[in-house]
C-alpha distance (Angstrom), angle and dihedral (degrees) to the residues before:
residue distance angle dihedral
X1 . . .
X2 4.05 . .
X3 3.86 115.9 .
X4 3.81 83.0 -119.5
X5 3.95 91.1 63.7
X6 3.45 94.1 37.7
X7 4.04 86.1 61.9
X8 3.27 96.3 45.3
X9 4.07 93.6 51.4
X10 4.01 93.8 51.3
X11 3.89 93.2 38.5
X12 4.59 81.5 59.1
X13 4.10 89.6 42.0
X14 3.78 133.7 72.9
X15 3.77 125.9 -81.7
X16 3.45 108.8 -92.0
X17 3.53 99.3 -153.7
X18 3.53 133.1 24.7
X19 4.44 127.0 -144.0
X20 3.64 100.9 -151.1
X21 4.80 131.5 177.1
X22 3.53 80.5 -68.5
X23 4.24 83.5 69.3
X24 3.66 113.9 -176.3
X25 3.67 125.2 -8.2
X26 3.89 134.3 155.5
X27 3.09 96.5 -105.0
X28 4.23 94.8 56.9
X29 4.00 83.8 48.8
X30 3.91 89.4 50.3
X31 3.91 82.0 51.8
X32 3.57 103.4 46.3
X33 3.96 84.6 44.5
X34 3.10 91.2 61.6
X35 3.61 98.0 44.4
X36 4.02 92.4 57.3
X37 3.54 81.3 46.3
X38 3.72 92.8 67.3
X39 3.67 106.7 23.8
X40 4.17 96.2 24.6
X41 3.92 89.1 -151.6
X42 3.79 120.7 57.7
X43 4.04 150.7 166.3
X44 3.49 127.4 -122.4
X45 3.74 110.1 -166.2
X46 4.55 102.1 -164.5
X47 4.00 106.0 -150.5
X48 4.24 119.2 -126.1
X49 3.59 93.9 -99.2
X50 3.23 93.9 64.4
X51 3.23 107.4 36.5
X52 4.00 145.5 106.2
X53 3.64 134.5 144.0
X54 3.85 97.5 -104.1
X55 4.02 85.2 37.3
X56 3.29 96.4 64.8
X57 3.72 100.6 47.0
X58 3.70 88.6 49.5
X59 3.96 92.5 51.8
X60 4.58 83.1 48.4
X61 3.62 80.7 62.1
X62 3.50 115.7 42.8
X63 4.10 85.8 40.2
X64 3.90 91.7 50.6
X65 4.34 82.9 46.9
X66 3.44 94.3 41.9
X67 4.21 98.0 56.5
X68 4.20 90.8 24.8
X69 3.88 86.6 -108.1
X70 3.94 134.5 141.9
X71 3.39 117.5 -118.9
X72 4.54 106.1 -133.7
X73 3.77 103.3 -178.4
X74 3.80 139.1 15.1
X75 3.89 109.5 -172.9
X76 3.81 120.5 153.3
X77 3.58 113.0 -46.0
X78 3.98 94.7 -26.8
X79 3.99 121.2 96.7
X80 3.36 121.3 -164.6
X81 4.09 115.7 -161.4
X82 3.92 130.7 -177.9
X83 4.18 132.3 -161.8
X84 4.32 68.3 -144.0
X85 3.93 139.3 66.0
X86 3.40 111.3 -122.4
X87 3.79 101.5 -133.8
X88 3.74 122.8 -144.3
């Protein structure tokens, strides 16, 4: 399956992990490491209480640093991460 499909199929499906008030701690990047481990492309749904426009970008990045991942898609409180570029 392309990367481009692959997007497309996680961006339709449930978050599979969720960043809750605790925010980020090793052991959620152990977890979502693992996850893009397994399934290479995931989603990352951020709860209200912890987030905020700029918040959420700023959690994208320092997730997508934190596992050596690229971040795809921000929209709302859903981030969408890849072991893969997506290329254009």
């Amino acid at each position: 399956m392309s990367n481009q499909n692959e997007f497309k199929k996680v961006q339709l499906s449930s978050p599979h992990a969720i960043l809750g008030k605790k925010g980020l701690t090793d052991d959620f990047l152990t977890h979502v490491q693992k996850l893009l481990k397994r399934y290479k492309t995931i989603k990352i749904k951020v709860l209200k209480s912890v987030a905020t426009k700029s918040n959420i970008t700023s959690f994208a990045e320092k997730i997508s640093q934190a596992t050596n991942s690229h971040v795809l898609d921000v929209r709302g409180k859903m981030i969408v991460i890849s072991v893969y570029e997506l290329k254009k």
